[in-house]
PAZAPA-4460 file (N, C-alpha, C; in steps of 0.05 Angstrom, whole numbers, plus 32768, in hexadecimal, padded with zeros to 4 digits):
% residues 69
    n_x    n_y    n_z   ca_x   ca_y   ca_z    c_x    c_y    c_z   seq   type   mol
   7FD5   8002   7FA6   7FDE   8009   7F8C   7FCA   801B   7F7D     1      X     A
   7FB2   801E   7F88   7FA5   802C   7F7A   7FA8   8049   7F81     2      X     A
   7FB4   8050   7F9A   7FC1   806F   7F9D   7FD1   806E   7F87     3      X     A
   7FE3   805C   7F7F   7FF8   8063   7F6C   7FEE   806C   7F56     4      X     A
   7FE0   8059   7F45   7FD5   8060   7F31   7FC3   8080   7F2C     5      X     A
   7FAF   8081   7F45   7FAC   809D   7F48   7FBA   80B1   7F3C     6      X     A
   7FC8   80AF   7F4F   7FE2   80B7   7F4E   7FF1   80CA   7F34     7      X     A
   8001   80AC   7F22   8001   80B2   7F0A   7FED   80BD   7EF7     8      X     A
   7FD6   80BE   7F00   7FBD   80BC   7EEA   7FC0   80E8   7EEF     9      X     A
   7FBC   80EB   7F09   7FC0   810B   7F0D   7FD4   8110   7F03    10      X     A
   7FF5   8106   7F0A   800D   8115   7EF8   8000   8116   7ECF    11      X     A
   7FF8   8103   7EC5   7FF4   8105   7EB3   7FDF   8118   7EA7    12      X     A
   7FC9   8121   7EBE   7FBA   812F   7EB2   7FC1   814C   7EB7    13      X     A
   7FC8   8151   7ED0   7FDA   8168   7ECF   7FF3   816F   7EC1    14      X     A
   800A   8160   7EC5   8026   8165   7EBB   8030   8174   7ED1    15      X     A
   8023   816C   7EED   8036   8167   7EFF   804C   8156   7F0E    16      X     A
   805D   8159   7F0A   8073   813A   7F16   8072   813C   7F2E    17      X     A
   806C   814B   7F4A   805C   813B   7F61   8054   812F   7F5A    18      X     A
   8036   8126   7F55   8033   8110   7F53   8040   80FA   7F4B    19      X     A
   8051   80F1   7F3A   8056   80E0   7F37   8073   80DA   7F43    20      X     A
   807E   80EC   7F4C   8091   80F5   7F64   808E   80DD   7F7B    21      X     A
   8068   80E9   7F7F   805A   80D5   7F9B   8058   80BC   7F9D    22      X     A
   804F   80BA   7F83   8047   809B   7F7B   8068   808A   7F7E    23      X     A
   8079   8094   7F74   8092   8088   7F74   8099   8087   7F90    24      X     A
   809A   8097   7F9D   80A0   8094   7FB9   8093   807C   7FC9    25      X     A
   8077   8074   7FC2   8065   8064   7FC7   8074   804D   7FC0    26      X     A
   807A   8046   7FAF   807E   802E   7F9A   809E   8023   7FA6    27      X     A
   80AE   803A   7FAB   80C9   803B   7FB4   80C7   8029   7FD8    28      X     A
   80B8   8038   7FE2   80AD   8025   7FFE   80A2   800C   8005    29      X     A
   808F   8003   7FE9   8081   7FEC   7FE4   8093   7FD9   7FE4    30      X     A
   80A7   7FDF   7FCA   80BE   7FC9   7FC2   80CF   7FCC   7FDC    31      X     A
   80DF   7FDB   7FE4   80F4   7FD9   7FEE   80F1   7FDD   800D    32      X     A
   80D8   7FDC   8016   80CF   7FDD   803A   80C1   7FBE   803C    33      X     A
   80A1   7FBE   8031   8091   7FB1   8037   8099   7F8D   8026    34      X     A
   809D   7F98   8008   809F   7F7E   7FF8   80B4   7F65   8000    35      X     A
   80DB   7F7B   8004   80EB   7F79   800C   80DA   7F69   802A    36      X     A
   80D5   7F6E   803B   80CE   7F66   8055   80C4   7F4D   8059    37      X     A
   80B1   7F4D   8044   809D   7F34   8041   80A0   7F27   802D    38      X     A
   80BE   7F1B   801E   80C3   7F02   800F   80B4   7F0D   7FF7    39      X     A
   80B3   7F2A   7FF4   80A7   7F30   7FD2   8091   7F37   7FCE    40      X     A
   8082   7F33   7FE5   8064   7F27   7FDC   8056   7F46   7FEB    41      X     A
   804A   7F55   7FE2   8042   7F71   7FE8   8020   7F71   7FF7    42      X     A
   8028   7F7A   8005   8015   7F71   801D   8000   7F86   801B    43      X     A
   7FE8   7F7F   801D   7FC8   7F8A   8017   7FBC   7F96   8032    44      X     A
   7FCB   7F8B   8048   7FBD   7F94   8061   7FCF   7F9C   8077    45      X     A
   7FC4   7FB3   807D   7FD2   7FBD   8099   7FC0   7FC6   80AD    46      X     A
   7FD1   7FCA   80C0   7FBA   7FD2   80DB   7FCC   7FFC   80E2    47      X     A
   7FBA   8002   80F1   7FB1   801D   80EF   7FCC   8025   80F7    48      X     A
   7FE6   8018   80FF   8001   8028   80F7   8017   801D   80DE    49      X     A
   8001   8011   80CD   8017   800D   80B9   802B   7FF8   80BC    50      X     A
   801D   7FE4   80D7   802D   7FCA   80DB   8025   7FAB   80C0    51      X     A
   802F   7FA7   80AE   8025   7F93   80A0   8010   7F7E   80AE    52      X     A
   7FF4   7F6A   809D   7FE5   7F63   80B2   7FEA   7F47   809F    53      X     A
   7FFC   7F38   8099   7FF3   7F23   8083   7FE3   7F0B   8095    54      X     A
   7FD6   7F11   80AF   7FC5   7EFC   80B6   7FAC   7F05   80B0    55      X     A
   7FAB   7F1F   80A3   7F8A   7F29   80A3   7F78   7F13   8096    56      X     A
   7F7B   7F05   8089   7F68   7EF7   807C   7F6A   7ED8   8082    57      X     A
   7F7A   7ED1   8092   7F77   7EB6   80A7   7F5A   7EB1   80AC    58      X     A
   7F67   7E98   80B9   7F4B   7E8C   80C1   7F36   7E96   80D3    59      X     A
   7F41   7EA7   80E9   7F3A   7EBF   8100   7F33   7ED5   8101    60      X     A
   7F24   7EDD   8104   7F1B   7EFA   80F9   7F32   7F14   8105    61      X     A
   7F34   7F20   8101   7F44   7F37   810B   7F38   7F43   8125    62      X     A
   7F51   7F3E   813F   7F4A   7F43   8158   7F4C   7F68   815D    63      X     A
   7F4E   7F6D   8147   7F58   7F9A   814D   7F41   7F9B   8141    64      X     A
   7F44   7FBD   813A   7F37   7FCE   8129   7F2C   7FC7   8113    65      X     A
   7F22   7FAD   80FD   7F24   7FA6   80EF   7F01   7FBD   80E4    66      X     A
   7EFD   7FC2   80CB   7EE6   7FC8   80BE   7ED4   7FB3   80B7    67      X     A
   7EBF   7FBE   80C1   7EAD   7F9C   80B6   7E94   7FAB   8099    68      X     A
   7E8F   7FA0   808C   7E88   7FAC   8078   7E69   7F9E   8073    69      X     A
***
């Protein structure tokens, strides 16, 4: 969500509607792909094709690509 906001923050300083064009498109996929998918609940983690990960923060560490920080 914070691309979104971005997002809006450029249409507003510009007074370009791309952006906020983008952001809606974003927001349009959130609700009606990912949220829709997962009982509402908008999911924070994915893996490197955009597959939802709602076990990322289980008890197990992440067996992929995960970033360690």
């Amino acid at each position: 969500m914070h691309t979104v906001e971005a997002l809006l923050a450029a249409a507003d300083v510009t007074g370009d509607r791309r952006w906020s064009d983008r952001a809606a498109r974003i927001v349009e996929n959130v609700v009606h792909g990912f949220a829709r998918d997962g009982g509402w609940r908008l999911p924070e983690h994915f893996d490197p094709s955009w597959n939802v990960r709602l076990d990322y923060n289980g008890t197990s560490p992440p067996t992929s690509s995960a970033r360690t920080g």
